[in-house]
C-alpha positions as CSV (number, residue, x, y, z in Angstrom):
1,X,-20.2,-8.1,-4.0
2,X,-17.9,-8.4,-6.8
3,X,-14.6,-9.5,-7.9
4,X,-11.6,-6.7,-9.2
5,X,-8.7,-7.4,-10.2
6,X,-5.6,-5.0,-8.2
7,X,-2.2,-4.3,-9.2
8,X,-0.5,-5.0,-5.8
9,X,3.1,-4.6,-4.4
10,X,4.0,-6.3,-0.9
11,X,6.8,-5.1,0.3
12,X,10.3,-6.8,-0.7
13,X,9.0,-8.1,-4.1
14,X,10.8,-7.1,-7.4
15,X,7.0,-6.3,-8.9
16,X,3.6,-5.3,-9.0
17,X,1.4,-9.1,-9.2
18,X,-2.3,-9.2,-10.5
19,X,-4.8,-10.5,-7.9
20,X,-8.6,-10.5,-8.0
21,X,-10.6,-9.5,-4.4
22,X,-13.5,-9.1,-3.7
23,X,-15.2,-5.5,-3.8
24,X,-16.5,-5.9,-0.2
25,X,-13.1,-6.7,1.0
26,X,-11.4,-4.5,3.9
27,X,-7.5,-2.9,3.3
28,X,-6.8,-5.5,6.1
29,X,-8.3,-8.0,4.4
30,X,-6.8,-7.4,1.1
31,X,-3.2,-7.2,3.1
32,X,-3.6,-10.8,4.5
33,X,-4.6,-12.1,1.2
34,X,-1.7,-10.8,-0.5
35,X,0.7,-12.0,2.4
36,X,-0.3,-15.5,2.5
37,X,0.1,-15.7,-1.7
38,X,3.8,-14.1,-1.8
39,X,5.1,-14.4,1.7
40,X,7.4,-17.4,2.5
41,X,6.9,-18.0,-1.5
42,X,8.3,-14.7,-3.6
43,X,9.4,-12.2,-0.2
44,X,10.6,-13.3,3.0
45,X,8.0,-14.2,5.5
46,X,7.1,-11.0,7.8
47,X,7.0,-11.4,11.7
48,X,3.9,-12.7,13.4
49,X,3.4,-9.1,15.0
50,X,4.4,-7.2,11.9
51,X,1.2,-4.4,11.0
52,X,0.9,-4.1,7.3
53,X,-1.2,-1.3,5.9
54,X,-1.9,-0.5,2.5
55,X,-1.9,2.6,0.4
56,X,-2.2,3.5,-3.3
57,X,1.1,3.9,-5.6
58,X,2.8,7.0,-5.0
59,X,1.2,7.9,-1.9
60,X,2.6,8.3,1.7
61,X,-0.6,7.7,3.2
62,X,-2.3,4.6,4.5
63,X,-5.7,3.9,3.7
64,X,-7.9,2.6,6.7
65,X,-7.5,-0.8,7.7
66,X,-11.6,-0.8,7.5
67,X,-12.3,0.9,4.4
68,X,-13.6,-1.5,1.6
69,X,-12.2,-1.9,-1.7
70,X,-16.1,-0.4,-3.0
71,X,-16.3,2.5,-0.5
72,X,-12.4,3.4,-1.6
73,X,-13.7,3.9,-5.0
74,X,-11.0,1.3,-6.4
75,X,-11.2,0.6,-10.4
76,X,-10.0,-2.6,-12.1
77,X,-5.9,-2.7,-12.0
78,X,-5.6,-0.2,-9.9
79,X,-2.1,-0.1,-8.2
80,X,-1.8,-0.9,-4.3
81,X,1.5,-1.4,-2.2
82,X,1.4,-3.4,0.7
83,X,4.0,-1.9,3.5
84,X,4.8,-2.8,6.9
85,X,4.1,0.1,9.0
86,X,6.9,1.3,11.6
């Protein structure tokens, strides 16, 4: 696949941080990737049980933990927040 660089937001952080992932990578995927850069380092770390979904800025839906980054039709810098669900 290819690499695209995301605008993401994990919850708890003062901002939205660049990070490149692979197109082929799942929203669960992208989640742990994010959470092992900025947990314990910029945001406390989260609970070994804690679910994190994703969705896209301004939305109050989460996107499948499955769906890839190609088949969700992402483009370069799009914005992404990272959430703990419940």
């Amino acid at each position: 696949m290819a690499d695209i660089p995301l605008a993401v937001l994990l919850e708890g952080d003062y901002g939205y941080k660049v990070q490149v992932f692979d197109t082929g990578d799942t929203m669960a995927a992208l989640a742990g990737k994010v959470v092992e850069q900025v947990a314990g380092v910029l945001v406390a770390p989260f609970p070994p049980d804690a679910i994190l979904k994703v969705r896209l800025q301004g939305s109050d839906e989460a996107l499948p933990d499955g769906l890839t980054i190609a088949d969700a039709g992402f483009v370069e810098m799009e914005s992404v927040e990272i959430y703990r669900a419940g």
